[in-house]
N, C-alpha and C positions, 0 to 999 in steps of 0.2 A: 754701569755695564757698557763695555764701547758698543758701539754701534756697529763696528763691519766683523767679519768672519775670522779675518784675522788677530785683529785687534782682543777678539773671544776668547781663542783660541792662545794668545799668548799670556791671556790674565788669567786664562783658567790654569795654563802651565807655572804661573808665578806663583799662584794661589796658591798649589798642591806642592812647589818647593819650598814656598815659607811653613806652611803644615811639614812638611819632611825634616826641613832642618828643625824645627823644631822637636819635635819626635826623637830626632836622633839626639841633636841637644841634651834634653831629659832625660834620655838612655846612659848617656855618653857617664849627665852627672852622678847617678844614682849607680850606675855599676861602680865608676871611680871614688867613689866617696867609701861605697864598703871595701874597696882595695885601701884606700887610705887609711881607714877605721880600723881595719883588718892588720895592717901592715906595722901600726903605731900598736897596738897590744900585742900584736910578735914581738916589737921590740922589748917591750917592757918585759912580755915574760922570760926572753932571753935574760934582759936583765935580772930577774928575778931568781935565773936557775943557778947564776954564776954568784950568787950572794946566798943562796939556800945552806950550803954549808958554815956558815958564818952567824945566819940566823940559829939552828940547830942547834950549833954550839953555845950561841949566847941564852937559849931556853933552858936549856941541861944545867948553865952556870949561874945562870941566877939574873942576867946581867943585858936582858934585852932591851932596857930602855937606853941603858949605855953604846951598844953595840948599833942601835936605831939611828939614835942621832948622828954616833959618829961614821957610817953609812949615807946619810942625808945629806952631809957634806962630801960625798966621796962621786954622789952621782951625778948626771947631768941638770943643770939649771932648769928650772919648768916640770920635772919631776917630783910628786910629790909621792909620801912613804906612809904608809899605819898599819898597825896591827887590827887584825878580825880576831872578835871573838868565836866561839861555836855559834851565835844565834846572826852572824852578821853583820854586829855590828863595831865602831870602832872601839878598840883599848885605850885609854890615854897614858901614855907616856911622856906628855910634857912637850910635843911638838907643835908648831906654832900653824904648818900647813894647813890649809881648805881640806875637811874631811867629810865623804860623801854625806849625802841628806836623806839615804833610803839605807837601810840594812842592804847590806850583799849576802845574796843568799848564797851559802854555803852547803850543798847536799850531803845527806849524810853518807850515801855511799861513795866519796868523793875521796879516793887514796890520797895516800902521803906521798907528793912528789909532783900533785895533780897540777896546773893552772887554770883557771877558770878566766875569760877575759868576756869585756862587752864593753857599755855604757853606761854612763849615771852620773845623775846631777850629783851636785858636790855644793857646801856652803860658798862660794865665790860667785856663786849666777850662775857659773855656765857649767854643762856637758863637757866630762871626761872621761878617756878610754883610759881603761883599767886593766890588771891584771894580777889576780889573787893566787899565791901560790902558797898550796896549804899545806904545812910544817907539820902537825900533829891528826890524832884522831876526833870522832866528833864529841867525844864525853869528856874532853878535858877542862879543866879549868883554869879560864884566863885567857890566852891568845894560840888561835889555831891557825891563821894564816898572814901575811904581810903583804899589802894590797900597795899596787906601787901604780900611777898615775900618771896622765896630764892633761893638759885642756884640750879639748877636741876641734882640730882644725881641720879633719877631713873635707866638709864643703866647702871651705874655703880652696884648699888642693885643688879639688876635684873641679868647681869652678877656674880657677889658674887653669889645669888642664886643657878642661875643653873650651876655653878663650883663644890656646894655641891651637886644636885641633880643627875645630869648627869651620874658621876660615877657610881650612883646605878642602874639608868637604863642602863647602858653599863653590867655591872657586871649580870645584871639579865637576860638581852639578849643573851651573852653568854652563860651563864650555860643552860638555856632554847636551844637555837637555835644550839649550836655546837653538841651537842648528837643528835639534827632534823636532823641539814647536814650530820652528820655520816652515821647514818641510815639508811638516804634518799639514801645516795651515796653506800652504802652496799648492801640497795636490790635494784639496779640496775647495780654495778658493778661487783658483784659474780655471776648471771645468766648470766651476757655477759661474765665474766670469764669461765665459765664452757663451753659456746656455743664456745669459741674461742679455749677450749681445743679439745670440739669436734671435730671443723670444723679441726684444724689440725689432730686429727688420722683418719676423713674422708678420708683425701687425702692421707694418709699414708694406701699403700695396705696390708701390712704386720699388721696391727694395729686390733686385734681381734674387732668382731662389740660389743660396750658395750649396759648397758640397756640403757631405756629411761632416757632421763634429765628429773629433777622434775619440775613442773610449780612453779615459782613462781617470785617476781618481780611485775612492774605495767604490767598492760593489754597489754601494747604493747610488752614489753620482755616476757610476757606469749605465746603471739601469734608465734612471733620468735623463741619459743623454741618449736611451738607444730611443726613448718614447720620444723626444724633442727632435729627434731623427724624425722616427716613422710619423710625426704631426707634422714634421716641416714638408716629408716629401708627400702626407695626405693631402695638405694645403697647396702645395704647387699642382698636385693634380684637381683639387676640386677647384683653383684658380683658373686651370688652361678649360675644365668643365663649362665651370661660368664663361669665360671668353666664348666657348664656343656655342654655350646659351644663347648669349649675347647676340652674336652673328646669327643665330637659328631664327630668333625671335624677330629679328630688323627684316630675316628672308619673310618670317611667316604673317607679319605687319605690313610690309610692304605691299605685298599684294593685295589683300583686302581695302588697304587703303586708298591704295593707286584706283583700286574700281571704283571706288566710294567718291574720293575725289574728279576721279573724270565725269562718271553720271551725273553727280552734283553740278560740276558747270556745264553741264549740257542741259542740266533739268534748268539752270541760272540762267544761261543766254539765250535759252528760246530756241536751242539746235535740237534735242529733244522731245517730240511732240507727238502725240497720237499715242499709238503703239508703241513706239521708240521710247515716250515715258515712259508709258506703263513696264515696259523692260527695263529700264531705267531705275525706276523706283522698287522694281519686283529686287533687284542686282542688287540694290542698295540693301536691303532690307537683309538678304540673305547672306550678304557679306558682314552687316552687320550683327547678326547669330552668329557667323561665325568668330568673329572677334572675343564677343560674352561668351561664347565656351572655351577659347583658348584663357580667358581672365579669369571664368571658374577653375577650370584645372589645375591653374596657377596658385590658386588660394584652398585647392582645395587639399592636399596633404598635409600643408600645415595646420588647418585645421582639426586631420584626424590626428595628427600628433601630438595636439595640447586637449584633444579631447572635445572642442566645439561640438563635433558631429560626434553625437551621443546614439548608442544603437537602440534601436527599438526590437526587440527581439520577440520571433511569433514563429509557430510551428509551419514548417513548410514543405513541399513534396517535391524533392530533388526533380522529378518526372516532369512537372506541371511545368517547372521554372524553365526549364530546358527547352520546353516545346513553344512557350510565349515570348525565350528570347527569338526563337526560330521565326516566330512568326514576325517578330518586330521587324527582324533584319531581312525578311523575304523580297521584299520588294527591292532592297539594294544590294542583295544579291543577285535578283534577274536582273536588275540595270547593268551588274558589272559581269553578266553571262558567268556566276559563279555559283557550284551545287550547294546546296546551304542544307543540313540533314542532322537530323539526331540519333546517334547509334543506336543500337538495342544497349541498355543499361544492363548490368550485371549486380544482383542486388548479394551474391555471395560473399560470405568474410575471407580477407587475406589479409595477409600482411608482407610487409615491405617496405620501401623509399614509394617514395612519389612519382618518380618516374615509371615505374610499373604500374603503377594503377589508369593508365587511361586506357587499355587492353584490356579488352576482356577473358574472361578465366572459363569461359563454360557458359552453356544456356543457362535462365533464369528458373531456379526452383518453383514449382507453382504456389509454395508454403515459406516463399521468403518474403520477409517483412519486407514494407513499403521505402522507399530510400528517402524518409523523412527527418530533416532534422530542425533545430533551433537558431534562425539569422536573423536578421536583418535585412526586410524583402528588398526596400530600395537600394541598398546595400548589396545586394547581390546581385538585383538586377543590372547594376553599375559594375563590378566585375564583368558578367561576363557578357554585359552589352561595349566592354571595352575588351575586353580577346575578341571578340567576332569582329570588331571595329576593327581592330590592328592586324586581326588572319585578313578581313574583306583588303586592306590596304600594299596586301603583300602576296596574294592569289589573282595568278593572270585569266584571262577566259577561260574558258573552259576548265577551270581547277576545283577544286573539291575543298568545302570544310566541312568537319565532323564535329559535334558535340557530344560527349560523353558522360556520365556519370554513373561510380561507383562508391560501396561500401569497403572501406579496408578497415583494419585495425594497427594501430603504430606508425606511421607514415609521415614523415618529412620530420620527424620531430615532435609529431603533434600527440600528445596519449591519447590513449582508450579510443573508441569505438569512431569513426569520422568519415566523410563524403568528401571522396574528390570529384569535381568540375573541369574537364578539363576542353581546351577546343584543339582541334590538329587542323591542318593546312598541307595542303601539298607545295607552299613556296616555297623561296630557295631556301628558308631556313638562317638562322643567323648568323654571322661571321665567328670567326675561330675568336673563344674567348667569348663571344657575346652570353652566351646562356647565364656566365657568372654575374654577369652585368646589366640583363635586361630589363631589372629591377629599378636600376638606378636613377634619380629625376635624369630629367634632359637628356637621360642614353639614348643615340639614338640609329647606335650601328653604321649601316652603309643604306644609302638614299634604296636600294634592291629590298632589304628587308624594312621598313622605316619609311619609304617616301616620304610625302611632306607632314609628317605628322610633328605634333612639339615635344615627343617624348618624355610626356606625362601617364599616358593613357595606364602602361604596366606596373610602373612607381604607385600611381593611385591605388590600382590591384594589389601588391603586396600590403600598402597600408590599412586595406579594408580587411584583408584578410587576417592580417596580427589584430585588427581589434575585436576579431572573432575568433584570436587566441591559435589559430589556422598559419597557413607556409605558402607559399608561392615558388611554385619552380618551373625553370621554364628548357626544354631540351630541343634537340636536333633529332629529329628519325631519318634512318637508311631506307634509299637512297636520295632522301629528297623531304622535307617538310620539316616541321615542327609541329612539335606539342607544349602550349601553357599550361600547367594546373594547377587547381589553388584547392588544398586541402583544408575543410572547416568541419570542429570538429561537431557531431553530433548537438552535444549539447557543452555551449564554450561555459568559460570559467566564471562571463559576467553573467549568466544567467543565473 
């Protein structure tokens, strides 16, 4: 089997014209042969019709063994002569000829004038076409027809034949079908050419991103090239992402660093002392936490996406959770002069998208069940002590966040019965396009919504939320804030 596309491609085309001509070959011989066969006992019975009168007469005279012979000398060379009796078989009259080796059957309801022709071995060895033309009725006695012969050379003909025809049909296959295979093997093995050149400067980081490959090819390498598209230009953008990683992480390193290393050589050469250490070392320390959370965060979505972090799930009361993230973040909301509050919760059923659910629908029935469902506490508490984290980084003095939680049914995608969480902010809210993206690792908009954060924190939240089987969306409110919410359901799938 060759090895490339084309090379495939042209043996599979050879392959299926040696099958063809063969086929046709075989057809060619087997129709020509019964033309032959066919053609050679026309002859005979013609002969046979223009000597019937001759026969006839010499039955009525008495004198057919006479009349036989001297006929035998009158025909063509290679033709041989005998009389049939009524049972089919030969009469002798003293001729020296090869006379068949089966009876010829003669039917009875077979007129006077009839010819009967076909095939049959004959004492000589071989197959001869015949042709029996029957003189009398079927009750007579003695000789009822005169069966005139020769040897059967039809496959041979018919072989001759298509010796000459064949070549032309080979010769015209070719020229026809090799420019087909070409062709055929060209638009489909230039577009896997080109996809293959792609796919290697894909992988090549250094390999500038080039345009789009052209469509073309059948349907299926059109399609393979629209996806080697849409992967080459996903990859140039998660490439210019990472770049910008890159640069994000050297801002958000440097600093910490830079203070780490300067206290360090103050604590080192003795510049540092007293109180000045003890600031020194307090700086160190806390720059250092900061460091270990930016290297957890970093490690931490791949781990919920191979599964490391395994949920431990326990019933929990949407209420509780909401008032204890409140209280965590209290104190760094009076620091940053920001209202830190938990709405009244709406514990009534709706339905909708996500984005409707952080609005409330109505007072609380006194006879509505509790907004409890099945998570994962640490897991949760990590959600949304990362939305208050990311509204506290993006609400200036005097701003307001809100905590929310409600009961809907159908919402972001998520079935049956489910709790959204959501927080709102009065910041500016995120850039045009941001809501689709605020998911994304490393997004991390414009320095107004985002300051110096590594744009982990909401990435993390979408993944905690899918493995609570849950959605994460995040929007813009008129005229001014935003709302995150992470929809989990009731009771998720791993439970």
């Amino acid at each position: 089997m060759p090895a490339s596309l084309t090379g495939r491609i042209l043996a599979a085309f050879g392959l299926l014209a040696v099958v063809l001509w063969l086929a046709i070959g075989t057809t060619m011989f087997v129709v020509l042969r019964g033309l032959h066969a066919d053609a050679t006992s026309s002859g005979l019975a013609d002969i046979a019709q223009t000597l019937a009168v001759r026969f006839r007469g010499a039955v009525v005279d008495g004198e057919v063994r006479r009349v036989v012979n001297q006929i035998r000398g009158e025909i063509a060379n290679g033709v041989t002569i005998h009389l049939l009796a009524a049972d089919g078989t030969v009469v002798d009259v003293g001729i020296p000829d090869p006379a068949p080796t089966v009876p010829i059957t003669i039917p009875t309801e077979t007129r006077i004038g009839e010819t009967l022709t076909g095939m049959a071995p004959f004492g000589d060895g071989q197959v001869h076409d015949y042709a029996a033309l029957v003189l009398r009725g079927p009750n007579v006695v003695g000789s009822r027809a005169i069966l005139l012969s020769s040897v059967d050379r039809s496959g041979a003909d018919a072989l001759r034949d298509v010796g000459r025809s064949l070549p032309i049909v080979i010769l015209v296959t070719l020229l026809i079908g090799a420019p087909l295979a070409l062709l055929l093997s060209r638009s489909v093995a230039r577009p896997l050419e080109r996809l293959a050149r792609r796919a290697t400067e894909l992988v090549d980081p250094a390999a500038p991103p080039g345009p789009a490959l052209p469509l073309g090819g059948p349907k299926e390498v059109r399609q393979l090239t629209e996806r080697v598209n849409a992967m080459a230009a996903e990859l140039a953008r998660s490439r210019a992402r990472e770049g910008e990683l890159l640069a994000d992480l050297r801002h958000d390193l440097r600093t910490p660093l830079t203070v780490i290393g300067g206290y360090a050589a103050a604590l080192s050469d003795g510049t540092a002392t007293g109180e000045a250490a003890e600031r020194a070392a307090t700086a160190i320390a806390e720059e250092t936490a900061r460091l270990e959370r930016l290297v957890a965060q970093l490690g931490a979505i791949e781990r919920l996406r191979t599964g490391a972090d395994a949920l431990h799930l326990e019933p929990i009361d949407a209420r509780e959770i909401l008032a204890s993230t409140a209280a965590r973040f209290e104190a760094a909301a009076g620091t940053a002069g920001v209202d830190l509050a938990v709405a009244d919760t709406d514990a009534g059923w709706g339905t909708g998208a996500a984005s409707g659910a952080g609005s409330g629908s109505g007072p609380e029935a006194a006879d509505d069940p509790p907004l409890a469902l099945a998570a994962d506490r640490l897991a949760l508490d990590r959600i949304l002590g990362n939305l208050v984290d990311n509204a506290l980084a993006v609400t200036t003095t005097g701003g307001a966040i809100r905590l929310e939680a409600r009961r809907i049914d159908g919402a972001a995608g998520v079935p049956g019965p489910a709790i959204v969480f959501a927080v709102v902010d009065d910041g500016p809210g995120f850039p045009p396009g941001g809501t689709d993206r605020a998911f994304e690792r490393f997004y991390r908009g414009d320095s107004s919504r985002t300051g110096s954060g590594s744009g982990l924190g909401l990435s993390i939240v979408r993944e905690l939320a899918r493995a609570h089987g849950g959605a994460a969306v995040a929007e813009n409110l008129v005229p001014r804030g935003a709302r995150v919410s992470v929809v989990l359901p009731v009771r998720p799938p791993s439970a």
